[in-house]
N, CA, C and O atoms as a GROMACS GRO file, in nm:
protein
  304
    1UNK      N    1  13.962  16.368   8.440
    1UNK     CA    2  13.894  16.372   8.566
    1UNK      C    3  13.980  16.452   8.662
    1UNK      O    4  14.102  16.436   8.672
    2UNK      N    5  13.917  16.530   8.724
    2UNK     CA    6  13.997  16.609   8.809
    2UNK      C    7  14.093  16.730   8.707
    2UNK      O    8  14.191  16.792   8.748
    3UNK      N    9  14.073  16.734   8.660
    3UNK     CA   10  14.171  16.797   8.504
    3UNK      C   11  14.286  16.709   8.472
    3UNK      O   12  14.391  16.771   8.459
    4UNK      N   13  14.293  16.585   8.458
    4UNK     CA   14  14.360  16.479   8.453
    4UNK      C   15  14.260  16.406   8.310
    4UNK      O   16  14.140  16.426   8.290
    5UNK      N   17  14.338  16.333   8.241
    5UNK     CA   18  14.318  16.244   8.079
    5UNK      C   19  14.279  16.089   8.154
    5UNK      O   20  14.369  16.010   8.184
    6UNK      N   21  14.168  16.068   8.172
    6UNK     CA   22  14.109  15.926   8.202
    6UNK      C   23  14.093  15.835   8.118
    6UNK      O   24  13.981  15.850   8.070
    7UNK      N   25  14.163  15.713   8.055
    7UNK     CA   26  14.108  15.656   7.959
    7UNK      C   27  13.969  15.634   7.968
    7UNK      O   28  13.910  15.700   8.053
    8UNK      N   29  13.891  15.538   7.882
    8UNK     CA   30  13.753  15.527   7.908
    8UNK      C   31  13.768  15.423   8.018
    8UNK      O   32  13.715  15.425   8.129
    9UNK      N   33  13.851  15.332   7.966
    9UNK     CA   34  13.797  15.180   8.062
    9UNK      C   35  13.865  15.229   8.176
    9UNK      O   36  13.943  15.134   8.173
   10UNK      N   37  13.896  15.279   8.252
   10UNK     CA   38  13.957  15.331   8.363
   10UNK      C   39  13.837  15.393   8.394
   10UNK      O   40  13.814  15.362   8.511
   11UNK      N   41  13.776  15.442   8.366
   11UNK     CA   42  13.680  15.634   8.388
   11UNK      C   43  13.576  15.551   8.498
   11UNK      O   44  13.560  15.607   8.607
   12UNK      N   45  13.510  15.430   8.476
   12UNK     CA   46  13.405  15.358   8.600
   12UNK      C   47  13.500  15.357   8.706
   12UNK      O   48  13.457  15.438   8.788
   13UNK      N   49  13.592  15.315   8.742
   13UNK     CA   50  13.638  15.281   8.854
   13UNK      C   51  13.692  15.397   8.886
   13UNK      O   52  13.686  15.430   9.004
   14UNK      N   53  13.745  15.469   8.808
   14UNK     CA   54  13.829  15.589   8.925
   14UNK      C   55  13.695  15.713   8.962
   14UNK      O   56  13.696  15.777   9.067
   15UNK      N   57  13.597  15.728   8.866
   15UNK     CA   58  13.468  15.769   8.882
   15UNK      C   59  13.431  15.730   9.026
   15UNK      O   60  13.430  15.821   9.108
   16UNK      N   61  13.396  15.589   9.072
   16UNK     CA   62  13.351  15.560   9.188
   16UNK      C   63  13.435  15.591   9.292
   16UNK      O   64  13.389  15.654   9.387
   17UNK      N   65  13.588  15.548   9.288
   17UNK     CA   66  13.656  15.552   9.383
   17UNK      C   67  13.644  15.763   9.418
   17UNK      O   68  13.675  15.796   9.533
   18UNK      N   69  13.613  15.849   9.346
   18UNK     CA   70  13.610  15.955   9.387
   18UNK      C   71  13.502  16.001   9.412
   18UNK      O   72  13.500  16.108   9.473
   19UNK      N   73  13.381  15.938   9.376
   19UNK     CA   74  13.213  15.933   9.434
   19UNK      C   75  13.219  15.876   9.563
   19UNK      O   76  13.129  15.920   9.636
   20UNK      N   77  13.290  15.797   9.615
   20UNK     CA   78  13.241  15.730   9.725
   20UNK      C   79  13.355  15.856   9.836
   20UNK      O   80  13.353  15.834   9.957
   21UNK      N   81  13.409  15.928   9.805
   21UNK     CA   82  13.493  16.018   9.903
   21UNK      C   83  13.388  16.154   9.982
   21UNK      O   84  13.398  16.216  10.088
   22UNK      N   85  13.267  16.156   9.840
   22UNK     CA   86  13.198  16.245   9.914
   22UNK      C   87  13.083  16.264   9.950
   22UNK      O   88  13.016  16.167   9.914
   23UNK      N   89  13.012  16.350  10.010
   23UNK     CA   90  12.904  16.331  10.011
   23UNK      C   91  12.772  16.370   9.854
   23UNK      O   92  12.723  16.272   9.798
   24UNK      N   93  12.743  16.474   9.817
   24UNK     CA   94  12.709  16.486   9.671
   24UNK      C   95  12.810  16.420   9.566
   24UNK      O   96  12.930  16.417   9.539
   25UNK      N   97  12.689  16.371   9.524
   25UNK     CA   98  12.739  16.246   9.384
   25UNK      C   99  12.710  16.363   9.252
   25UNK      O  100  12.633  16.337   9.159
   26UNK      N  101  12.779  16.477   9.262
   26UNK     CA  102  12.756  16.535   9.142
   26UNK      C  103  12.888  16.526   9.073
   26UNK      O  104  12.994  16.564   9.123
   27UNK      N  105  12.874  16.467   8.943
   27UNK     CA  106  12.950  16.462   8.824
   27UNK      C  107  12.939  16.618   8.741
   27UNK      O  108  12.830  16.670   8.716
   28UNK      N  109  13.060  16.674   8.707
   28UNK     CA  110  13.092  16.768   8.581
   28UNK      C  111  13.131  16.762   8.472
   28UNK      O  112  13.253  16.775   8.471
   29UNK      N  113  13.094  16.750   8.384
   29UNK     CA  114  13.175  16.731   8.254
   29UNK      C  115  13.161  16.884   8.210
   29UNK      O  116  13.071  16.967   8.220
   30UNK      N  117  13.331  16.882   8.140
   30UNK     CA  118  13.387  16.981   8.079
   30UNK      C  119  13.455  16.905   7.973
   30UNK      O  120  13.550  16.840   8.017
   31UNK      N  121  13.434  16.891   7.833
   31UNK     CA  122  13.503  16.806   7.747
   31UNK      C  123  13.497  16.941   7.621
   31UNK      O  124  13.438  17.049   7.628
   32UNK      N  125  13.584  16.882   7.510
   32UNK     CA  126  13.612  16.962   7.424
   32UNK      C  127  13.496  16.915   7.296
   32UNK      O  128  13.453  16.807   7.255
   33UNK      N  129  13.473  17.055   7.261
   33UNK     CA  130  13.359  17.039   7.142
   33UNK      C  131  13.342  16.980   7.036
   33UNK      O  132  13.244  16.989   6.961
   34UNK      N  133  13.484  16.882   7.015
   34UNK     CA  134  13.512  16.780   6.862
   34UNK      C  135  13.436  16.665   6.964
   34UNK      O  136  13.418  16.570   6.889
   35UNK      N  137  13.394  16.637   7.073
   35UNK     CA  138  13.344  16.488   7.115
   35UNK      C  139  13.204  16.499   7.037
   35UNK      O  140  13.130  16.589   6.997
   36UNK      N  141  13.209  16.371   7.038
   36UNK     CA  142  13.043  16.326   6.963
   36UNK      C  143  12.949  16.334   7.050
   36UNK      O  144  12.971  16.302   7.166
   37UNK      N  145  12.856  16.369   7.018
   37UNK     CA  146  12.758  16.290   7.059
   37UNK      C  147  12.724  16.205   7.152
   37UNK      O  148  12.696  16.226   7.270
   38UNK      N  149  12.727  16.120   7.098
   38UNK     CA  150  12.725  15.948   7.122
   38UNK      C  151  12.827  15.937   7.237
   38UNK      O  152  12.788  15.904   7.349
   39UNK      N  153  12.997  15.973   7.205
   39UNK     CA  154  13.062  15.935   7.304
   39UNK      C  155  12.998  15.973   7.388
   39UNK      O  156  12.952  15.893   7.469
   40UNK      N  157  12.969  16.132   7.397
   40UNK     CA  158  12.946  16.187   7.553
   40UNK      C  159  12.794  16.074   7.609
   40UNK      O  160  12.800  16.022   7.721
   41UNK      N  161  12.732  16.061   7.563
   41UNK     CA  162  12.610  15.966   7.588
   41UNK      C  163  12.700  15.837   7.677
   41UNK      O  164  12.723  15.834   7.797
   42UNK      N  165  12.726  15.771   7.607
   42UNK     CA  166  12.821  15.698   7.668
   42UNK      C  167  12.883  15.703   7.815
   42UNK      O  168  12.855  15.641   7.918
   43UNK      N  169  12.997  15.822   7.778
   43UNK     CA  170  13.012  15.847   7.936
   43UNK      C  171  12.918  15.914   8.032
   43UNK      O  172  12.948  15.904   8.151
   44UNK      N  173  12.790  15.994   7.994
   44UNK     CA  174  12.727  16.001   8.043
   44UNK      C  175  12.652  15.866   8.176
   44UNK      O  176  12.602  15.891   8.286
   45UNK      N  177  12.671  15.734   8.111
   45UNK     CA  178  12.625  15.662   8.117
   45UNK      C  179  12.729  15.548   8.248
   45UNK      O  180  12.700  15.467   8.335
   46UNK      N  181  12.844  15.602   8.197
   46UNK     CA  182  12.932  15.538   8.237
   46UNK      C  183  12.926  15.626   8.408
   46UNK      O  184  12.911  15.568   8.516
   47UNK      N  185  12.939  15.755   8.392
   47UNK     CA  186  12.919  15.843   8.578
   47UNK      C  187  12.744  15.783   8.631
   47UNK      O  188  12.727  15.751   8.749
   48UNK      N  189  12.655  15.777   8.555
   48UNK     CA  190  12.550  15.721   8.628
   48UNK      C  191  12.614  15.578   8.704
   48UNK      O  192  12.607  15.546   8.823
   49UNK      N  193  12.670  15.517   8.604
   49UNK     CA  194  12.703  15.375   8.670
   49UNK      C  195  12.787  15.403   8.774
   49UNK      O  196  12.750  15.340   8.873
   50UNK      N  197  12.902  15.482   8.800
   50UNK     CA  198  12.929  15.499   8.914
   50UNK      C  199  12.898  15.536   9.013
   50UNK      O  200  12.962  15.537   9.118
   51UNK      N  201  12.762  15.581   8.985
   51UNK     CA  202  12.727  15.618   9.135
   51UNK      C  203  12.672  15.743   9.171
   51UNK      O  204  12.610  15.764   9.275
   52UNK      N  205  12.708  15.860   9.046
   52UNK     CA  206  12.674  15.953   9.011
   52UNK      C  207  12.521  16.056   9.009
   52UNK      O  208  12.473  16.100   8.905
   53UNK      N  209  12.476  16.074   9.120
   53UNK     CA  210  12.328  16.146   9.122
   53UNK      C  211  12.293  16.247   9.035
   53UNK      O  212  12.192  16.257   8.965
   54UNK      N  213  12.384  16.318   9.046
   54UNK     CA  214  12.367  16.444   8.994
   54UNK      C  215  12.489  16.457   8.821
   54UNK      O  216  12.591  16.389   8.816
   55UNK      N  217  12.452  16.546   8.713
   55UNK     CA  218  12.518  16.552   8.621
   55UNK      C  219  12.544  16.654   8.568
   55UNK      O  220  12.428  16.652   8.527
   56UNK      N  221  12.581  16.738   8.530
   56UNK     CA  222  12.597  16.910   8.476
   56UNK      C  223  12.731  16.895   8.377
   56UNK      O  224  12.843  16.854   8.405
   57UNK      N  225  12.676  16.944   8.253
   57UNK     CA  226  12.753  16.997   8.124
   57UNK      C  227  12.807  17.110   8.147
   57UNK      O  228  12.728  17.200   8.176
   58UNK      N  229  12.979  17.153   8.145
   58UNK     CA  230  12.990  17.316   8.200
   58UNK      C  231  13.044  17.339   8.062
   58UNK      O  232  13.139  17.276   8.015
   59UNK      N  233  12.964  17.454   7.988
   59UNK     CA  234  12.989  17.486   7.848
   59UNK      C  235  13.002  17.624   7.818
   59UNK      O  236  12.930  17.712   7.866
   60UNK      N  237  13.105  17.645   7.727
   60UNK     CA  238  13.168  17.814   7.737
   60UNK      C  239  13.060  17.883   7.648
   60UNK      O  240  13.040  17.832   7.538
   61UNK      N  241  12.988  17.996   7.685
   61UNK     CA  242  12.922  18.096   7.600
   61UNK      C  243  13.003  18.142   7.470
   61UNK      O  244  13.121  18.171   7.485
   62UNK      N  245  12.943  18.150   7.344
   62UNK     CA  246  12.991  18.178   7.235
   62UNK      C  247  12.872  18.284   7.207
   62UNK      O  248  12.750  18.272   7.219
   63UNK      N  249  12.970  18.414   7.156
   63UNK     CA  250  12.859  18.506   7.097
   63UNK      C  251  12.843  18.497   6.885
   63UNK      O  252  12.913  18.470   6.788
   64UNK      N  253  12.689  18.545   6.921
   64UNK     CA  254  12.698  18.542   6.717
   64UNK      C  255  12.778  18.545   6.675
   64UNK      O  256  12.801  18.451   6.598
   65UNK      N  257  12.901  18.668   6.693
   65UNK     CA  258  13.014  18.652   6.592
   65UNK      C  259  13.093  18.548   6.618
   65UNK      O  260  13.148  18.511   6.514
   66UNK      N  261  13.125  18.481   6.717
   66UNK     CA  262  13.194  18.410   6.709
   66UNK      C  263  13.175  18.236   6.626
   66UNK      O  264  13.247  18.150   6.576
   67UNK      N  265  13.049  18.258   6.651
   67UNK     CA  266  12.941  18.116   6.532
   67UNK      C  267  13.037  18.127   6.420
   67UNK      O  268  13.127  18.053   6.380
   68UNK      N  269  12.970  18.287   6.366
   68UNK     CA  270  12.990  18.349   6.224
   68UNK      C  271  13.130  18.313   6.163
   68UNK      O  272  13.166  18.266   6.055
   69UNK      N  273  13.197  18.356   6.283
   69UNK     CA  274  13.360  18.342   6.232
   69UNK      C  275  13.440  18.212   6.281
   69UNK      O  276  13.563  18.204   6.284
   70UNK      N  277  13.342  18.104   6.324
   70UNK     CA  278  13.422  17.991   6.313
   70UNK      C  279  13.309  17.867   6.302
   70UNK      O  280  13.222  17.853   6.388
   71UNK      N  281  13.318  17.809   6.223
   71UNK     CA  282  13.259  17.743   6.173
   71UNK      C  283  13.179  17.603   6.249
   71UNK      O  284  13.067  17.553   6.257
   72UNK      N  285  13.402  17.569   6.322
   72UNK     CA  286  13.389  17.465   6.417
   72UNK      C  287  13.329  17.476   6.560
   72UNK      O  288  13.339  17.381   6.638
   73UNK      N  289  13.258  17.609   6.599
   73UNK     CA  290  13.165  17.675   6.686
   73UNK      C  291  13.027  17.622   6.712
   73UNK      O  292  12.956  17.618   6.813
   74UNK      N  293  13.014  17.584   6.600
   74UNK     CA  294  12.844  17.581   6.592
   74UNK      C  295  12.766  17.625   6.457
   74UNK      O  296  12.655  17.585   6.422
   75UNK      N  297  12.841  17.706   6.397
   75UNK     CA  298  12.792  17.844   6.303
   75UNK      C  299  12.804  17.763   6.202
   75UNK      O  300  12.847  17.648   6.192
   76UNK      N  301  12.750  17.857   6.110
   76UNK     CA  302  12.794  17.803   5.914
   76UNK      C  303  12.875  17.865   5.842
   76UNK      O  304  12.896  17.827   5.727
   0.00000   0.00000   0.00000
């Protein structure tokens, strides 16, 4: 959070305590592409509970070749 390592059970409360500083309740996630799924669902779930209006995924553009030539991309 903040470019700071939040555990999970920490992530509700310090989530709110930095929602309630401003006025837009927009949450960003920027996480790394080995997360699941599911986790991100999760914390998805976890910034609504804080308080969170707004939500946006910020995700790096990958071109074809780069699919092609890495597997752990997206690609085959």
């Amino acid at each position: 959070m903040n470019s700071k390592d939040v555990p999970e059970r920490e992530l509700k409360s310090a989530l709110s305590d930095a929602l309630a500083k401003v006025d837009q309740k927009i949450v960003v996630f920027q996480g790394d592409r080995k997360v699941l799924l599911g986790d991100m669902v999760r914390i998805l779930g976890i910034a609504k509970q804080a308080g969170a209006e707004q939500i946006a995924i910020a995700a790096k553009r990958v071109t074809g070749a780069q699919l092609e030539n890495n597997p752990s991309a997206g690609g085959s």
